[in-house]
C-alpha positions in Angstrom: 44.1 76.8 66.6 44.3 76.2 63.0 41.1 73.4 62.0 43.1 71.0 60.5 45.0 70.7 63.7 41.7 70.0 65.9 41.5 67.0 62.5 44.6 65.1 63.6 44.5 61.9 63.9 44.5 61.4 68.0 42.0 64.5 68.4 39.6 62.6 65.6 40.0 59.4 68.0 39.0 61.5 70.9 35.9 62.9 69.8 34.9 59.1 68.4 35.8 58.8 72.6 32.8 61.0 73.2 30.5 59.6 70.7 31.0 56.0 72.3 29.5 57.1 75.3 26.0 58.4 74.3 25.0 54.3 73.2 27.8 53.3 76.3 24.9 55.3 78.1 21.7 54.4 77.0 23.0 50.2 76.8 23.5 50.7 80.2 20.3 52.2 81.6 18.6 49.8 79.3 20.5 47.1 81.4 22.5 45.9 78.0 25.5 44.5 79.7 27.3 43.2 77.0 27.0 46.1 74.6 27.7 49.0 77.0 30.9 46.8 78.0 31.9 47.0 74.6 31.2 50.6 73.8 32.7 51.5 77.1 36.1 49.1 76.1 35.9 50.9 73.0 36.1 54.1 74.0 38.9 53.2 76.6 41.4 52.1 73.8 40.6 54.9 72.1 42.0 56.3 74.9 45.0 54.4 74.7 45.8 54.9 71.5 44.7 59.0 70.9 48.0 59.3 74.1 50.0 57.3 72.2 49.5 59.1 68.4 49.6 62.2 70.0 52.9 61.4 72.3 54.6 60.2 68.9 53.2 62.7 66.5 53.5 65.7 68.8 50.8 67.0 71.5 48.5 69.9 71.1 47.3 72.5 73.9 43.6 71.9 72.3 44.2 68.0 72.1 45.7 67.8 75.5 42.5 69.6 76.8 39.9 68.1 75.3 41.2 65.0 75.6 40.9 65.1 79.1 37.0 66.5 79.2 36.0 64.1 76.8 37.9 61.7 79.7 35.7 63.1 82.2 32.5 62.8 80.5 32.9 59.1 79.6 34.0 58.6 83.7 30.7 60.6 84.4 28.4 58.8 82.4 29.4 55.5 83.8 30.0 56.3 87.8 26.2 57.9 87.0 25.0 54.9 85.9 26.6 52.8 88.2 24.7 55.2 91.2 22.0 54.7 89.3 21.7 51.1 88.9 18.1 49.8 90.0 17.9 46.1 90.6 15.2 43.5 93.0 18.4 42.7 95.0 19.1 46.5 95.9 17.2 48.5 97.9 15.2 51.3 96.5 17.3 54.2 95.7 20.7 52.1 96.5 22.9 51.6 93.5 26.3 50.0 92.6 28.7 53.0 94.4 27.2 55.6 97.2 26.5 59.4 95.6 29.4 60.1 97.8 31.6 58.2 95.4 30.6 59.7 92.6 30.6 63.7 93.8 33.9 63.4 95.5 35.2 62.2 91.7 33.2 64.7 90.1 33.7 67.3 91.9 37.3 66.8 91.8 37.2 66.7 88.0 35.1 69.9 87.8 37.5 71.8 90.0 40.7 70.5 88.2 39.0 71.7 84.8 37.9 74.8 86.0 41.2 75.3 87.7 43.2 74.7 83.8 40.7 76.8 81.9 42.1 79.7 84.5 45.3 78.2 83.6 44.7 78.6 80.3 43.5 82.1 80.4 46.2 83.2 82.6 49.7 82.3 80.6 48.2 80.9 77.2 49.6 76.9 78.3 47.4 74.0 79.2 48.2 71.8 82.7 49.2 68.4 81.2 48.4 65.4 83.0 51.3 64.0 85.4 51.7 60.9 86.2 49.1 60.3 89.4 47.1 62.0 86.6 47.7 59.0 84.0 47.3 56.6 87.2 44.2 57.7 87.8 42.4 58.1 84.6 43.3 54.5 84.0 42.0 53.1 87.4 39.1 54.8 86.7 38.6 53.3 82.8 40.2 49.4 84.2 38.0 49.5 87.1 34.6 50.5 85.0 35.5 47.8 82.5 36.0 45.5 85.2 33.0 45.9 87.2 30.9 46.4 83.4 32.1 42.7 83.1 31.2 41.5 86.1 27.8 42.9 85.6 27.6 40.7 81.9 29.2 37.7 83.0 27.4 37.1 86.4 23.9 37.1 84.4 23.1 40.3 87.2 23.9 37.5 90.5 23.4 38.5 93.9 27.0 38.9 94.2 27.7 41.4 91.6 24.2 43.6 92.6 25.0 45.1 95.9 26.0 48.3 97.0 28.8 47.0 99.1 29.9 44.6 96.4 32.7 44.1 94.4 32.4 47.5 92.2 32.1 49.7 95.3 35.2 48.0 96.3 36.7 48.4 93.3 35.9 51.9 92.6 38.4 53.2 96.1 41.6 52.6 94.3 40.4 55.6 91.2 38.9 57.4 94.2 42.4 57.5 96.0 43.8 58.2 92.2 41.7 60.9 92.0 42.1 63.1 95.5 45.8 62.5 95.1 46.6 63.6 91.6 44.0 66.3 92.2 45.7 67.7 94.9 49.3 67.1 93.2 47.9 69.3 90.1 46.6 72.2 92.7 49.6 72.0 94.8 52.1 72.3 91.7 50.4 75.0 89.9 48.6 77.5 92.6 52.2 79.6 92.9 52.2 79.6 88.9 48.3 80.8 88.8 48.9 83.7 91.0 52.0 84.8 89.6 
């Protein structure tokens, strides 16, 4: 990997990606609505965009690959705050989504990683994203936005602060996204691995 290459245009847009999500983070747990919606928006068009440079300018196996841990991280930070999520109308140690939520998506997204660094080591080629890949990782960034403005415009309202409210709802479709393109990368590649 030659370092101008890791100083293209869509890789420079991806690390900005993880940068976003440090003060995404901290707005959050500091109960900042408005600005950790906007960092977190931010860092999902970077998203956007970083694919859509790199699709027309030509992918990378390093920008392909850290494009998609810097994905996970951002998704991390916000189902961790969303578990975290302390309010009067929740009960004490209840947040936004169950920890089930949140280690069924993580734990999928560890595996998967793990599973394309082996990849990687294997045959020298990184596991792109397929399509129930792309699905998912924009369920995931639509439904966080959604639910982070839900939580801004509601002024915190009984109806938004529950743990079987709208977000936990919300935050199935991603869930399904997940498990399914998970198991379609596993399934695809597990012959090609043990080769």
């Amino acid at each position: 990997m030659k370092f101008p290459d890791i100083l293209r245009l869509a890789n420079l847009l991806t690390f900005s990606r993880l940068l976003l999500t440090l003060p995404f983070f901290l707005c959050f747990r500091a109960k900042l609505m408005i600005p950790a919606a906007v960092f977190f928006s931010l860092a999902g068009i970077t998203d956007y965009y970083d694919g859509k440079i790199a699709r027309k300018r030509g992918t990378t196996s390093f920008g392909s690959f850290i494009d998609s841990v810097v994905d996970k991280i951002l998704v991390a930070a916000a189902l961790i705050c969303f578990y975290l999520f302390q309010h009067e109308n929740l009960a004490e140690g209840v947040g936004l989504i169950p920890i089930w939520m949140v280690l069924v998506i993580l734990g999928r997204e560890l595996i998967i990683t793990v599973f394309r660094v082996l990849f990687v080591a294997m045959h020298g080629e990184v596991i792109s994203a397929n399509r129930w890949g792309k699905y998912k990782t924009a369920a995931q960034l639509i439904v966080i936005i959604i639910g982070l403005v839900l939580l801004s415009l509601n002024g915190i309202s009984e109806f938004v602060i529950h743990h079987n409210g709208p977000i936990y709802f919300m935050m199935y479709l991603p869930l399904v996204l997940t498990v399914v393109s998970g198991i379609e990368i596993l399934y695809g590649n597990l012959k090609t691995l043990s080769v």
